[in-house]
C-alpha positions as CSV (number, residue, x, y, z in Angstrom):
1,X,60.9,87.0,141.8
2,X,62.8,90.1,142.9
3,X,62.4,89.3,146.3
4,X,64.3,86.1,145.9
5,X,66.7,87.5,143.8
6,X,67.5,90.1,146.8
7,X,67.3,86.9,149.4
8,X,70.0,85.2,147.4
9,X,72.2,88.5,147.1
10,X,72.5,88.7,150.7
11,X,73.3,85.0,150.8
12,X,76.3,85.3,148.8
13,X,77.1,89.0,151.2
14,X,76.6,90.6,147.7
15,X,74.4,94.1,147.7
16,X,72.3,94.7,144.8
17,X,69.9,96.9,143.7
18,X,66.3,96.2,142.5
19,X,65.9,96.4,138.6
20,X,65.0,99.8,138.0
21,X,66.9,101.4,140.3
22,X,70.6,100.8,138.5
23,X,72.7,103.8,138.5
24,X,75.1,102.8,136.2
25,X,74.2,105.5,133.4
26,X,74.1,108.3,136.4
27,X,77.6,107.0,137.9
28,X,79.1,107.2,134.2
29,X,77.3,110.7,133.7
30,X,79.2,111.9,137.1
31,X,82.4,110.6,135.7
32,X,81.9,112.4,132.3
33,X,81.3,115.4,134.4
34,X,84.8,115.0,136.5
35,X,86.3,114.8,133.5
36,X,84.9,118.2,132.6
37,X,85.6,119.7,135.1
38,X,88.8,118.5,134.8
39,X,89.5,120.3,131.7
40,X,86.6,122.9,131.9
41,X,86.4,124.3,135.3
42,X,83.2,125.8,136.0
43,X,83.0,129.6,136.0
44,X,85.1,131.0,138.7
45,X,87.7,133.6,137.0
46,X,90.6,132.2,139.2
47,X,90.0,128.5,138.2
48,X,89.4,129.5,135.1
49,X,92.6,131.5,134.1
50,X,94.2,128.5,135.9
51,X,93.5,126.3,133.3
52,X,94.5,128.3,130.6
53,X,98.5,129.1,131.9
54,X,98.3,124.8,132.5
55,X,97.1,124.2,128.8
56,X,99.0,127.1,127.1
57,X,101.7,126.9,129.5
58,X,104.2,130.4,130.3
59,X,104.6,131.0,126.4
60,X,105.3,134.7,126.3
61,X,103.0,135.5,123.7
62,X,100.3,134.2,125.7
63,X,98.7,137.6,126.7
64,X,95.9,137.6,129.8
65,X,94.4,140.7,131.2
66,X,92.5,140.9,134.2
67,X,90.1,143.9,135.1
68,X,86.9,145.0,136.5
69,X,84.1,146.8,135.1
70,X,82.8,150.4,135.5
71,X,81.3,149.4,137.8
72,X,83.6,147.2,139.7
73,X,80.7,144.4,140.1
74,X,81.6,141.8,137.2
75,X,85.6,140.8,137.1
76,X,86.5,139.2,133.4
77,X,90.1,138.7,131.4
78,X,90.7,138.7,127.9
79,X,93.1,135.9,126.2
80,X,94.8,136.4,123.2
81,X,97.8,135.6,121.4
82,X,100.5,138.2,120.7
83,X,101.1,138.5,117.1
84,X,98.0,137.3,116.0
85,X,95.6,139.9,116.8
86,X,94.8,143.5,116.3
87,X,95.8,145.0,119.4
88,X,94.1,148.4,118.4
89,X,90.5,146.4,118.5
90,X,90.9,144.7,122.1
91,X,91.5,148.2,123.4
92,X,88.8,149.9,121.9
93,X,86.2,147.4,121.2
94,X,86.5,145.3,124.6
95,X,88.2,146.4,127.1
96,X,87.6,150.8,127.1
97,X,84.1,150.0,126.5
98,X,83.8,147.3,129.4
99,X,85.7,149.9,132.0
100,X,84.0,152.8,130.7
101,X,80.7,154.7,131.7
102,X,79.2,154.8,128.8
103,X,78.1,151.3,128.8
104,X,77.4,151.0,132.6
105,X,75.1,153.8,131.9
106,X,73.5,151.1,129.3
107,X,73.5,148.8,131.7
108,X,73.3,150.0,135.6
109,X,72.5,146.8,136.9
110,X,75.7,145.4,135.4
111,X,76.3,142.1,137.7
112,X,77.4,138.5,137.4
113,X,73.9,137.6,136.4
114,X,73.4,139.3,133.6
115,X,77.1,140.1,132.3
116,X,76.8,137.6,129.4
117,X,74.0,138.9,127.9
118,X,75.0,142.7,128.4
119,X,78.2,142.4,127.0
120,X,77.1,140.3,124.3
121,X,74.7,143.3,123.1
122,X,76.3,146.0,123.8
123,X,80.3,144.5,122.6
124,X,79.4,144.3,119.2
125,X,80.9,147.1,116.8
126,X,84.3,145.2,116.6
127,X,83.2,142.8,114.1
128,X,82.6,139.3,114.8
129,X,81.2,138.1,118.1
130,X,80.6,134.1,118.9
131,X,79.7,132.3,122.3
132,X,81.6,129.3,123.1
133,X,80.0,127.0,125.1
134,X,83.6,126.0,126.9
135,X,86.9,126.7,127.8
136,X,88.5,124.3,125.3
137,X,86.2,125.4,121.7
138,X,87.3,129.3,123.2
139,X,90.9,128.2,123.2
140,X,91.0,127.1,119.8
141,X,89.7,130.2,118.3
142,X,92.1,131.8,120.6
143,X,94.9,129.9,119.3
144,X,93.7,130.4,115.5
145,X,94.1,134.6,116.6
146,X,90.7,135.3,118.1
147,X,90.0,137.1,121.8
148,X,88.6,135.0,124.4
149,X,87.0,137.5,127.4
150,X,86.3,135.1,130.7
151,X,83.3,136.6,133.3
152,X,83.9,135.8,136.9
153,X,80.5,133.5,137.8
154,X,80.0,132.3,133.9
155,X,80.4,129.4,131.7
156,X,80.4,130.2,128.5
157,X,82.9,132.5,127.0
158,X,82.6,135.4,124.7
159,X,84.8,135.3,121.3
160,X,85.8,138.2,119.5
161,X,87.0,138.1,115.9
162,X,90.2,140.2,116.2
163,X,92.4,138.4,114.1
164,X,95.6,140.6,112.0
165,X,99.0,139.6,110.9
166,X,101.7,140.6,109.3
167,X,101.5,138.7,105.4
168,X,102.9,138.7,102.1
169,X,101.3,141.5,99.5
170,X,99.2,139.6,96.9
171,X,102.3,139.4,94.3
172,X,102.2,138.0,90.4
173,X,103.0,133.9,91.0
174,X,106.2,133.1,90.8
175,X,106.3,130.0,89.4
176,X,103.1,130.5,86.3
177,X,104.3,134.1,85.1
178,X,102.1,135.2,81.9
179,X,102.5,137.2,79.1
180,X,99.1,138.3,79.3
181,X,96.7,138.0,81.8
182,X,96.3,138.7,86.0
183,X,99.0,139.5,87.6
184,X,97.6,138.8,90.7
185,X,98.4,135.2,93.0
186,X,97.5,133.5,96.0
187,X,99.2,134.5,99.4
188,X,99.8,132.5,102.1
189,X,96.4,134.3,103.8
190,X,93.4,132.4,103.3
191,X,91.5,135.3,104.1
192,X,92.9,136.9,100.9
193,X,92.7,134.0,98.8
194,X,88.9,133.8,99.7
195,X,88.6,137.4,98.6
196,X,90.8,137.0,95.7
197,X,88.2,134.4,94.1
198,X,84.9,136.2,95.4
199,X,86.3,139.9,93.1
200,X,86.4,136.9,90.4
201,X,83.2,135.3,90.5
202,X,80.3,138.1,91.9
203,X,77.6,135.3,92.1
204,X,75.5,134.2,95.0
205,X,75.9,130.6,94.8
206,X,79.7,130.2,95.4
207,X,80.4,128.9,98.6
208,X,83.5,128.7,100.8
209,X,83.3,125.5,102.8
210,X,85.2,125.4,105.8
211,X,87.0,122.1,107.4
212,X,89.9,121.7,109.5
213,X,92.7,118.9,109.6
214,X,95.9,118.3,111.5
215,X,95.3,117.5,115.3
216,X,98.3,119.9,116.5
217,X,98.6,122.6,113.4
218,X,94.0,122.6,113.2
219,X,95.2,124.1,109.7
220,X,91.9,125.9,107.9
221,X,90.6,124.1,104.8
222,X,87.9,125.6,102.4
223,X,86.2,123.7,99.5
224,X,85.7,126.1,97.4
225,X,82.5,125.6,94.0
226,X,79.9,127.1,92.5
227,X,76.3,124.9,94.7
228,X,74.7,125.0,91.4
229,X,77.2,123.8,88.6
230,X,79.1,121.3,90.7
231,X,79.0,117.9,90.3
232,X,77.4,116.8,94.0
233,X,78.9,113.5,94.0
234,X,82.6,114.6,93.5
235,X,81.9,117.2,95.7
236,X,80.7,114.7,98.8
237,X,83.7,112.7,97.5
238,X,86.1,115.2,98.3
239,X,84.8,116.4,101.6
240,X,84.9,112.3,102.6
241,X,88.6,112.3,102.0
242,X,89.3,115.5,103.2
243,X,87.3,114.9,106.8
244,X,89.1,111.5,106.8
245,X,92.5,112.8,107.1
246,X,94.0,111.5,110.9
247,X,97.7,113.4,111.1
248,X,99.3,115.6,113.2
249,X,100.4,118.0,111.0
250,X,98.8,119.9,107.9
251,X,101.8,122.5,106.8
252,X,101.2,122.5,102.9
253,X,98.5,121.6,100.2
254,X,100.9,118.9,99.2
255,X,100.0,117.1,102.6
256,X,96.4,117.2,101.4
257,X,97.0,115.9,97.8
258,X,99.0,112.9,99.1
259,X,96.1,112.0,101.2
260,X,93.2,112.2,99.2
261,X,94.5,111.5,95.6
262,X,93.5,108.0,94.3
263,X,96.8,106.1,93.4
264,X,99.5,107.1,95.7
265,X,101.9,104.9,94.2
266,X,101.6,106.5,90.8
267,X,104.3,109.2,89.8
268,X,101.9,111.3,87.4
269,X,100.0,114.1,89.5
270,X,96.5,113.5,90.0
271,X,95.5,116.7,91.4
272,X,96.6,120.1,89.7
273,X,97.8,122.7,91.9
274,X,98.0,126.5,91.0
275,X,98.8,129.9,92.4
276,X,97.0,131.9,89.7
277,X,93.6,132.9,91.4
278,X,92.5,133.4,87.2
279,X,93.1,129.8,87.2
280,X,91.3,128.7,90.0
281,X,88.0,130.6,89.0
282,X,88.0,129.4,85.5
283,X,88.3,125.8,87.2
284,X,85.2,126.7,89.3
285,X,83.1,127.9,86.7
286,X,84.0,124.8,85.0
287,X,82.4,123.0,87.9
288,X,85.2,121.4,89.2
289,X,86.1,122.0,93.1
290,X,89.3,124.2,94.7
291,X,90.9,123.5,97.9
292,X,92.2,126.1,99.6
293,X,94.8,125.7,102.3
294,X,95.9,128.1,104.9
295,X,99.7,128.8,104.9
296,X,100.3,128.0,101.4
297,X,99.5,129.9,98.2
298,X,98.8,126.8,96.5
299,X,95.4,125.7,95.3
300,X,94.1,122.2,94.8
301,X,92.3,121.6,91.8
302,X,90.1,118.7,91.5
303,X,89.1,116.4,89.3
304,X,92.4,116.5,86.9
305,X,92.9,115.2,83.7
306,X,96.6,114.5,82.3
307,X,96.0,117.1,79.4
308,X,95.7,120.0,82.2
309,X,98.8,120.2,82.5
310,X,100.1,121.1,78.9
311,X,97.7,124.0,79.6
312,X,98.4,127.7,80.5
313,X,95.8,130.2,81.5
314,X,97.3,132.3,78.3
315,X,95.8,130.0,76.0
316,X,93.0,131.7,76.7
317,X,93.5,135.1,76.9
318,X,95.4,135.5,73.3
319,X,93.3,134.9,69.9
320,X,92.4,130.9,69.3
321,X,95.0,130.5,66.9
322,X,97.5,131.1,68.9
323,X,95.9,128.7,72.0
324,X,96.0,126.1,69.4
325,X,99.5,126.8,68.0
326,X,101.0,126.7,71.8
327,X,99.6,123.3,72.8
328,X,100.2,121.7,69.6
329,X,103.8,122.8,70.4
330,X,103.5,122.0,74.4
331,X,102.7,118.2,73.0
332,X,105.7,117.7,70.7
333,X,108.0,119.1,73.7
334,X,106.6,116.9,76.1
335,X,107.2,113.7,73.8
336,X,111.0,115.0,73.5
337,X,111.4,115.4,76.3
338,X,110.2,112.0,77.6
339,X,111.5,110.3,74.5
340,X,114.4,111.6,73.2
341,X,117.1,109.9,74.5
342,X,116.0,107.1,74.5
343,X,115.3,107.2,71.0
344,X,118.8,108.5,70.7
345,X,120.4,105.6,72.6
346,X,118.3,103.1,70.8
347,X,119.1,104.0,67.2
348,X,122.9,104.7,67.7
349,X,123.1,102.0,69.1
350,X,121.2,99.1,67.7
351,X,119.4,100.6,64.6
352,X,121.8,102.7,63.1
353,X,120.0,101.1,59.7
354,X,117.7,104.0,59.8
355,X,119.9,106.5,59.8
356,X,120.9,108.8,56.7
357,X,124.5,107.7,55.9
358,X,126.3,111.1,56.0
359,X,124.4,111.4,59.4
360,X,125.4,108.2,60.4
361,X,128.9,108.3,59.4
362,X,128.8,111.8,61.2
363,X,128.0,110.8,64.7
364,X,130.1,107.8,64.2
365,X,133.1,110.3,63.9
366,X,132.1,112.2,66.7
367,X,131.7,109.5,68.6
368,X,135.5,108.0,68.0
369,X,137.2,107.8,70.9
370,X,134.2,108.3,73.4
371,X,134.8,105.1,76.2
372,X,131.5,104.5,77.6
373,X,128.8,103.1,75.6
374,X,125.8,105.8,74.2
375,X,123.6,104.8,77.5
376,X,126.7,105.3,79.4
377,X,126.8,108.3,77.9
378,X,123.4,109.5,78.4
379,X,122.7,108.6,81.6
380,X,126.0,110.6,82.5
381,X,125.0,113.5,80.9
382,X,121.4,113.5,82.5
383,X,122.2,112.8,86.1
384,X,124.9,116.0,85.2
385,X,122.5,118.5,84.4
386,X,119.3,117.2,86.7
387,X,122.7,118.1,89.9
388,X,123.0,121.9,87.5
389,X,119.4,122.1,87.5
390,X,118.8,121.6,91.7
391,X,121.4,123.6,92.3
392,X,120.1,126.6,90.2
393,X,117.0,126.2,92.1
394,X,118.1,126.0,95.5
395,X,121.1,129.0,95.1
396,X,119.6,132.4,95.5
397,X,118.3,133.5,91.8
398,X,120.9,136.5,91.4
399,X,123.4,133.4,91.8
400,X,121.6,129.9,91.1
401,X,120.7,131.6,87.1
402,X,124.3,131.9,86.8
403,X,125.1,128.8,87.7
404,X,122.8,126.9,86.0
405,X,123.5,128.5,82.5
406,X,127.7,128.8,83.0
407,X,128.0,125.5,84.5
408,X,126.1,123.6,81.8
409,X,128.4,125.5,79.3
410,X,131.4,124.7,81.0
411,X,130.7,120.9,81.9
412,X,129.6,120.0,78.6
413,X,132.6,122.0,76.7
414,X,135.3,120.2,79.2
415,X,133.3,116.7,78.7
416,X,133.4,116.7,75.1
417,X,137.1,118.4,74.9
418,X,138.2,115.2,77.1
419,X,137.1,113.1,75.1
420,X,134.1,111.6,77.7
421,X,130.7,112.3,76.0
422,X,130.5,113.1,71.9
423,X,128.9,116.7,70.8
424,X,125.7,114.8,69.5
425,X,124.8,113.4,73.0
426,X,125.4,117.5,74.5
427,X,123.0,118.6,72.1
428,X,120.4,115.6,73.0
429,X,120.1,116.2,76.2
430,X,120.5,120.0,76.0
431,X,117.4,119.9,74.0
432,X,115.7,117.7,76.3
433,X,116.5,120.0,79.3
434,X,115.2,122.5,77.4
435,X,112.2,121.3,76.1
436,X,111.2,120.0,80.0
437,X,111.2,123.7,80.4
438,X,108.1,124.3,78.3
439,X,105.9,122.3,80.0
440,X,103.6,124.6,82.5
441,X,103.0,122.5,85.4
442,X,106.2,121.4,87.2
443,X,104.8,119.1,89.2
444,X,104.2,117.3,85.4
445,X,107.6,117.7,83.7
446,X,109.5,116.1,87.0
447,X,107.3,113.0,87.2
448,X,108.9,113.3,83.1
449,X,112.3,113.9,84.1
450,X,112.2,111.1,86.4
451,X,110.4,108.5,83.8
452,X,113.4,108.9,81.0
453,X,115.9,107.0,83.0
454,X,113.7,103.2,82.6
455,X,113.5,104.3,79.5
456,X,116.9,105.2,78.6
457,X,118.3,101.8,80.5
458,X,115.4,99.7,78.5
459,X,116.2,101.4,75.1
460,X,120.1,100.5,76.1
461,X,119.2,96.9,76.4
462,X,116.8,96.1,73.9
463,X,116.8,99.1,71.4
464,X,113.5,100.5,70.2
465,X,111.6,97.3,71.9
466,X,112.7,98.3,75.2
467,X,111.6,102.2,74.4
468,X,108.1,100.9,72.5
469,X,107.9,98.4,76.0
470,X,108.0,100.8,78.2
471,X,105.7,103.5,76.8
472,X,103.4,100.7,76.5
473,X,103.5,100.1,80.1
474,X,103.2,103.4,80.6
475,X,100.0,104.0,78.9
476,X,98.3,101.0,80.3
477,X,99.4,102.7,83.6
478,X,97.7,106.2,82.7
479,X,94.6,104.5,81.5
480,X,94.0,102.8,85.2
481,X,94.2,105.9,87.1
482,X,91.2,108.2,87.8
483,X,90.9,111.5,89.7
484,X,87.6,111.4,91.6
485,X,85.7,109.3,89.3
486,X,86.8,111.2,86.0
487,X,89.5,108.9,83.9
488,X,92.9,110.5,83.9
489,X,93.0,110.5,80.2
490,X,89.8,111.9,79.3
491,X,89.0,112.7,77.2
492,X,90.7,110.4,75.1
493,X,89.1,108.2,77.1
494,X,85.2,108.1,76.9
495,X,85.4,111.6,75.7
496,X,83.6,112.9,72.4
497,X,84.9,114.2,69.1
498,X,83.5,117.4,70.4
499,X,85.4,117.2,73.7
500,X,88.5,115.8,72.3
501,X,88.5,118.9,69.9
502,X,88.4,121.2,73.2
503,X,91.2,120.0,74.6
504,X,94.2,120.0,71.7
505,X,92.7,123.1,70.2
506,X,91.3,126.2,72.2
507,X,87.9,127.1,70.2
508,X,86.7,130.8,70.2
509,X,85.0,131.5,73.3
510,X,82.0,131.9,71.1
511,X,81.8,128.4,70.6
512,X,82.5,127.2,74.3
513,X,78.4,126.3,75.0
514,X,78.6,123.7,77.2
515,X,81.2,122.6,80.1
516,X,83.6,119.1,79.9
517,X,80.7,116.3,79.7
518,X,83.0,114.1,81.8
519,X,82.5,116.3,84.8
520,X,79.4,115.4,85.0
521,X,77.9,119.2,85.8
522,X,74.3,119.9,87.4
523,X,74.3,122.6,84.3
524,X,75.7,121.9,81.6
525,X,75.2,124.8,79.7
526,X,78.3,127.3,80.2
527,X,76.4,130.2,78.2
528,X,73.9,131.0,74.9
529,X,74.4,129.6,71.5
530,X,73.9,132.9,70.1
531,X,76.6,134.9,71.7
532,X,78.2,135.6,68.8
533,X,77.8,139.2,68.1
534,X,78.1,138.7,64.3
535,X,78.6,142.0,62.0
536,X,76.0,144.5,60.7
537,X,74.6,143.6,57.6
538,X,76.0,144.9,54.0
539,X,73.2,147.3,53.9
540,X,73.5,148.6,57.3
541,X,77.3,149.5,56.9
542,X,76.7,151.2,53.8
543,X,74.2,153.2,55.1
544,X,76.5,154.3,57.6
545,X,79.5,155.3,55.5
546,X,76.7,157.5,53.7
547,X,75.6,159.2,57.5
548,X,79.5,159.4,57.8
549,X,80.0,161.0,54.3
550,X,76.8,163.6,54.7
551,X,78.3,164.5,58.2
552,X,81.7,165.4,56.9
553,X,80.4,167.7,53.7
554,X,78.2,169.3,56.1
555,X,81.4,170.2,58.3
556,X,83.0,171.2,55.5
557,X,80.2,174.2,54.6
């Protein structure tokens, strides 16, 4: 059959070869390797130092050194980037020992053969060491601050952890400052955010999980839990998300959260963000997960719940009362300061019924002469102060204070003296400037700030409808969302009495047994039931203020 299958080849002036004897797989294994080659040269110094000025180009701070040995039998060259490494430690933990005596006494027989595996031993008190199998894996530890040395006759490369730059001192957070508690915050290091949590939590199952995104920036990523409290299916959720991210670029931790949270679309934050490293460990010890992005002091914490974000780390560093006290006053504020315009607008203009008379006859004088309507008015004043409030932030703060606090002052004096907005609209949205102020978590009182204009324009067309509408549409909307599988509201949704309890007032730490049920924990159990160090006994302090009387009458002789 193969016979005639060869007969009729030749017939048709086609050459083909036997089955069995294709070489397909061997003609695409010689292409792969041309493409290698192509961007891997084999181990020839020259070729090799080659390809690295064609990859990385004649950037200045591209450093390569070429020397010899002791010796003079093995030629190599060390890569590194200027500004990213510790130049101390290439001097005199590569190349002095390489050139020196002391290790070609080690190593006599010091040749192209053997060079790997001699330096590799002997190279090893300036910290880290790794093999790279190729030039390009050597390149991107190079280009993350690491040393690459290249031996003349070898393939793989020798890495050397050398990495050092100039960073910002670990500094209290600017934008969560405490009355009590840590003063200490993330950097933009990762190094020393890592190291920042581990002082934190001393215990051997937290782990630092290590990813990368961003094709061009390869920006370091660590998951960050506890392998023994976490929740295993949140955790593979997050690393899914994370390891599907496709982009060029990874700059911030706010890249990360709009990739990975679970309604884009939705204006509430889904993913809390913090530069307390307190914070972060108390979220891990709750079992929930950190992400931890180089370049940014801002941690990712996930899952979130909305009621996380009326929540200080204070709350639990002061007596319970006060914990409660504070979020019982972070909750009115944030309804003001969604609500109260709107409210405002609705009732002076369409249910002026409920007011008190002398009130209403009050702001009906102060109101006299004012030419826009109250949702004119308030929609004025608002877009006014949000244009104070950017430019306070974006002036330098010796300046943008000033202006922030004078400006509002002056603008809302001038508009009332002109007759354009009445006193009681000042004072409305004064108060709900103010009260936007309280809220802990920015990222929350902007999504806020944003949502009272609707509802200012519905309350201005259909009254307290319009206001009850679109709160209604709002919590339908905050009831669909989720943050890795845990509802956004919980846990007023499917939460317990016990839970619910948790989260408007802080209980003594005493009483805190068991981590949020919602997040689903492998355990549970946060600490004993008997912690509680109650007081002695009546018998066993009166006993003592006897010891305590005998001792002082025995001074006394």
């Amino acid at each position: 059959m193969n016979n005639a299958f060869l007969a009729l080849a030749r017939k048709l002036g086609k050459k083909i070869k036997p089955p069995g004897k294709f070489s397909g797989g061997k003609e695409e294994k010689k292409r792969e390797e041309k493409v290698r080659e192509k961007y891997d040269p084999g181990g020839s110094l020259r070729e090799r130092l080659d390809q690295v000025k064609e990859r990385l180009g004649e950037s200045s701070d591209v450093v390569v050194r070429q020397f010899a040995s002791g010796n003079g039998r093995v030629r190599v060259a060390v890569v590194f980037i200027d500004g990213l490494v510790d130049k101390k430690i290439i001097h005199d933990h590569i190349i002095r020992p390489i050139q020196s005596e002391r290790l070609t006494g080690k190593a006599s027989e010091l040749n192209r053969s053997n060079a790997l595996e001699t330096l590799q031993q002997h190279l090893t008190s300036g910290g880290e060491l790794w093999v790279a199998p190729d030039l390009t894996q050597a390149l991107k530890r190079v280009l993350s601050g690491d040393t690459a040395l290249l031996i003349d006759g070898e393939i793989k490369i020798l890495v050397f952890g050398t990495r050092f730059w100039q960073g910002r001192m670990v500094d209290e957070p600017a934008t969560e400052a405490a009355v009590r508690g840590p003063r200490e915050g993330f950097t933009e290091t990762i190094r020393v955010n890592t190291s920042l949590l581990r002082r934190r939590i001393h215990h051997e199952k937290l782990r630092f999980e290590t990813m990368k995104a961003g094709r061009r920036t390869g920006t370091d990523i660590m998951l960050v839990y506890i392998d023994d409290v976490v929740n295993r299916r949140v955790l593979e959720e997050v690393r899914r998300r994370v390891a599907a991210i496709d982009t060029d670029s990874i700059l911030e931790s706010g890249y990360i959260e709009e990739f990975i949270e679970d309604s884009p679309w939705s204006m509430f934050p889904q993913i809390e963000h913090t530069e307390r490293a307190d914070k972060a460990a108390a979220a891990i010890l709750e079992g929930r997960v950190v992400i931890l992005t180089d370049n940014t002091p801002f941690a990712l914490i996930v899952p979130t719940s909305f009621f996380q974000f009326i929540q200080a780390s204070e709350d639990y560093y002061e007596r319970p009362f006060v914990g409660f006290a504070l979020r019982l006053l972070r909750l009115f504020v944030l309804n003001v300061a969604l609500m109260f315009p709107a409210i405002y607008v609705a009732v002076v203009s369409f249910h002026q019924e409920m007011l008190p008379t002398p009130l209403l006859l009050s702001i009906a004088a102060t109101r006299e002469g004012v030419p826009f309507p109250a949702v004119g008015e308030a929609l004025l004043m608002e877009g006014t102060f949000e244009v104070l409030r950017e430019a306070g932030v974006r002036l330098p703060k010796t300046v943008g204070q000033a202006i922030s606090i004078v400006g509002g002052l002056i603008v809302g004096d001038a508009a009332i003296r002109a007759g354009i907005v009445s006193p009681a609209m000042v004072i409305v949205v004064s108060a709900t400037a103010i009260s936007t102020f309280a809220i802990p978590a920015f990222n929350a009182s902007i999504a806020l700030r944003l949502l009272r204009f609707p509802l200012l324009i519905l309350a201005g067309i259909m009254g307290l409808y319009g206001v009850i509408f679109g709160l209604l549409i709002m919590l339908l909307h905050l009831a669909s969302l989720q943050s890795f599988g845990v509802p956004y509201l919980s846990p007023l949704v499917h939460g317990t009495y016990d839970d619910i309890m948790k989260t408007f007032a802080r209980p003594p730490w005493w009483m805190s047994i068991k981590r949020p049920r919602l997040l689903a924990t492998s355990d549970p159990r946060r600490q004993s039931a008997t912690v509680h160090t109650r007081p002695a006994p009546g018998y066993e302090r009166e006993l003592f203020h006897d010891a305590a009387e005998d001792n002082s009458d025995a001074g006394k002789r």
